[in-house]
Every structure is written in C-alpha cells, then in structure tokens.
C-alpha positions, 0 to 999 in steps of 0.5 A: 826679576823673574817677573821682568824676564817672563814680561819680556819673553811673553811680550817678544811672542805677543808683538806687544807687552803682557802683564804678568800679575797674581790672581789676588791683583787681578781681583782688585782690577776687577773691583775697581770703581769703572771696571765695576761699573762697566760690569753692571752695565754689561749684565744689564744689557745680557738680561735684557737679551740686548745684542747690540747694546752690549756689543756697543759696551764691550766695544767701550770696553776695548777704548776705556783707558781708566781700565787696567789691563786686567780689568779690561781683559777680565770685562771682555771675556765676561762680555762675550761669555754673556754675549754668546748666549743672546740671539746673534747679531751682524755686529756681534759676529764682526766683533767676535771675528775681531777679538778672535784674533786677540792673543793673551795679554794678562799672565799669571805665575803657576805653582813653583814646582811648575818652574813658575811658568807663566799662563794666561789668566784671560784669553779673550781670543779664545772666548770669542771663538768659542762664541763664533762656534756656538752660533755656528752650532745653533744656525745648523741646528735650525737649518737641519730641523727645517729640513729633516720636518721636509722630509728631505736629506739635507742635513745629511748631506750637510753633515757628509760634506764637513771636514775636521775644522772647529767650524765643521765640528760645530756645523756636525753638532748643531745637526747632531742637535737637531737629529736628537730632538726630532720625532722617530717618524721624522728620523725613519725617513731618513734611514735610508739615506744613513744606510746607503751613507755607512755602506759607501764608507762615508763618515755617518756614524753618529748619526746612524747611531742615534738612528739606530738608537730611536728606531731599535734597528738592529740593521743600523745597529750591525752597520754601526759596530761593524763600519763606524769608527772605533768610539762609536762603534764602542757605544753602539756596543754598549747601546745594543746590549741595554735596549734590544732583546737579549737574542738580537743583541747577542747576534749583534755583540758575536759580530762585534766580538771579532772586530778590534777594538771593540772586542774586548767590550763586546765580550764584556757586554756578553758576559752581562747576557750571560747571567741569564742566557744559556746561549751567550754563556756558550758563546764566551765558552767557545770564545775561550780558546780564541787566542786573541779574545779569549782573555776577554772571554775568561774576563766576562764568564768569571763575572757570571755568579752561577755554581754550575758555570764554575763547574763547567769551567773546571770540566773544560780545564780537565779536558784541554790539550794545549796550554794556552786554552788551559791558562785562559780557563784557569785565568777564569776560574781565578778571577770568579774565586767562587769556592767550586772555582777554588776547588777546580783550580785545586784539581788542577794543580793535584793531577799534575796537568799542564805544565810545572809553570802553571801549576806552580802559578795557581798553588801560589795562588790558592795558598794567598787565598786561605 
C-alpha cells in the first residue's frame, strides 16, 4: 500500500509513472540476460575509446523494450559515466543534452526511521550533466594552456567574465587545470595582470593564489589575504605560514590577524611561528589585550612549549589593570597547563588579584587538576 501511494505521488511530479523497487530487485534487473549483455557491449566500446559506438549503444538503450526499468536506467548512467571519460563527440554531446533533461524514474524506500521516504536509485539526468561539465571543464583547460604558452591573459579574461552558473564553474576549473599545470616562467607573466585584477576588486582570487604559491610573492601573497574571499584567504594564510620565510610570513600573518574571519587562523599560524620566533611570540603577547582577537592569541601562545613563555605570562597576569586582559591571560596559562603555568594561576588566585569571579573560576580549576 505505501509503495502504490509513493508510485502515485513520484509519478504525478514526473509527468510519467516511476517505479518504486528495493535495491535487491534492481540487482536482479541488472542481471538479467539482455541487460548483461548490453553491459558487455558498452564496456567494450569504453576500452576501445570508441565515442560514437557507444553513443549508438546508449541510444539502443533508450528503445530496447525487453529491458526493465531498472536495467534501463542502471545501463544509461553506467554508459554515460563511461561515456564522459572518452574524448567528446558532436553525437556524445547531443545525447548528453537530451538525457540531461531526464528526470528519476526508478526509487527506492530509504531506512524506516526516514518515514520511508522515496529516493532516486538512478539519476541519469544527473549523470549526463555531470558528463556536459566535465567537457566543458577539459575544452577550457585546453584553451587556457594554449594561451597562457602565448603569453597572453586570455585565460584570465576568460576566467574574469564567468558568472556562478555550473557551466561557468567548470570553464573557472578547467583553467584553474591549466594554470596548476603550467611552468613558474610561464605564470610569471601573467602576474601583472592577476594583480591589476585583485586591486580593481574583480574576483582572481584563486588564480592569485596559485600565483603566489608558484613564485613565493609575498605581494600576491598580501593582496590575496587581504581582498580574496574569506576561504581563500583562509588558504592563502595557511600557504604563507608553510612556504615563506619566517620574518615575511609573520609580516603577512600580522596583516591578516586584523581581517575577520581569518584572524583567528591567522593567530593560530603565529603561534606555530611562535616556537622559534621571538618576534612572533611578542606579537601574539601584544595581541592579548585586543578585545576581539585576543582569545585567539591566548589560544595560539598556551600551544608554545617553552618554561620561560609561561613565566612571562604570569608576570603580565600580575601587572594587568583591567579584567578582560586579566581573563585572556589566565585563559592562556590554563590551556598551557604547563606546571610554571599552574603556579602562575595559583599566584593569582593567593594575592587576591582581580575579581572574586575569576579567582573562584581558576581555584576550581587548579582543584580538578590535582
């Protein structure tokens, strides 16, 4: 009964009737004598790299009437995931433009805890899009590593002019392909063209990225934390602390630490600094009384493995005048743990400084450390 209620209700949305089966039954449509043998035939033509032959056998596909729905469906999604692998054809994409369009005609029930809602078992529309953008992504990478061996910013300005539609997205990656692929030299003239793009505000961002990756340009590097958007600026972070030199990287991390939302990570990738670094320790210190990234700060200096650090905080913790800087400080000393920074805390808590609140906050503490 619930079956015939979902084969009504999907077949009402579809404009045709869906078939609403269990995965064991699909298994055995798949099986069958002419669904196997169709199957043979459509790998045959995929290892031979033979476009237009298996065109022609997902096309039979579509007409074969001894197929069950299941087969049939199962068969066209297997042809087009092999399909979309094999060099593309005038007839492969008037097939994939067809089947796009194709909505889910097989279903299955999900777990009953999901009130045994149906779900598409196949979706072969879906398939055949996925198989559009992945030759839109490969013409656009062939374009682009043309033009970037010309030495021109086409690819650039190709990449510039997309909007956020799946076939823009995939014209963005097939030249984000080409760019990872090509030569530093080659890159290197295209610089100036990225950097005139990220200060007009025009959306280069991974592209500077990758620039700045390949060259080490502490210039792209600044320009891509400070304009790109906020994932990509996350990564440039992440990129600058690995692979430059500790004095650029922390120039360029302190720049970054007062841009939200990065600021957070860009603390964090100080405090790796930090170990080593005298100047990137001072730095988060400073940072400890900046009411909006000085969580962060604490955070990044109690991860710093170092018996004098610890010190230095409890001497700060002994001299702060105003509780929010007091609490930040105490914050770093208790996620250190270290024993100077136990003993710190302790001083705290014996002198009678700051207020009742926090003192009784860091005596719990110290008590469910012992």
């Amino acid at each position: 009964m619930i079956a015939k209620f979902i084969l009504l209700a999907l077949g009402s949305v579809q404009g045709s009737t869906a078939v609403v089966i269990d995965v064991a039954a699909a298994r055995r449509a798949a099986s069958a004598p002419s669904a196997a043998a169709a199957a043979a035939r459509i790998e045959q033509h995929a290892s031979r790299g033979a476009t237009d032959a298996l065109v022609t056998e997902i096309r039979a596909v579509l007409t074969d009437p001894t197929l069950a729905p299941a087969a049939q469906e199962w068969l066209l999604e297997s042809g087009l995931h092999r399909l979309r692998r094999l060099p593309v054809t005038p007839a492969a994409r008037a097939l994939t433009g067809e089947l796009s369009k194709r909505t889910p005609r097989v279903y299955t029930r999900v777990e009953p805890e999901h009130g045994r809602q149906g779900v598409p078992l196949y979706d072969v529309g879906a398939v055949a899009r996925y198989a559009e953008r992945d030759w839109t992504r490969n013409d656009a990478r062939v374009a682009a590593v043309r033009v970037l061996e010309l030495g021109n910013t086409e690819a650039l300005d190709t990449w510039l002019r997309q909007d956020g539609s799946p076939r823009a997205m995939a014209v963005r990656d097939g030249i984000f392909d080409a760019w990872r692929a090509a030569g530093a030299a080659v890159l290197a003239r295209q610089r100036p063209a990225v950097v005139a793009a990220m200060l007009t505000g025009r959306d280069a961002d991974r592209l500077a990225l990758e620039l700045a990756r390949r060259l080490s340009d502490p210039e792209l590097y600044s320009l891509t934390i400070g304009h790109a958007e906020p994932m990509v600026a996350l990564a440039a972070v992440q990129a600058a602390a690995r692979e430059l030199d500790s004095g650029t990287a922390l120039d360029l991390l302190g720049k970054a630490a007062d841009r939200e939302p990065i600021a957070s990570a860009a603390l964090l990738a100080i405090g790796r600094l930090a170990a080593t670094d005298s100047a990137a320790q001072q730095l988060l210190l400073d940072r400890l009384s900046d009411p909006v990234s000085g969580e962060s700060a604490a955070a990044a200096l109690a991860r710093i493995d170092e018996p004098s650090l610890a010190a230095r905080l409890g001497a700060r913790l002994q001299a702060a005048k105003d509780e929010p800087t007091r609490r930040r400080l105490a914050l770093a000393l208790r996620l250190n743990g270290s024993p100077a920074a136990r003993d710190a805390l302790g001083r705290l808590v014996d002198s009678k400084q700051g207020s009742p609140q926090l003192r009784k906050e860091v005596a719990a503490w110290l008590g469910r450390g012992r």
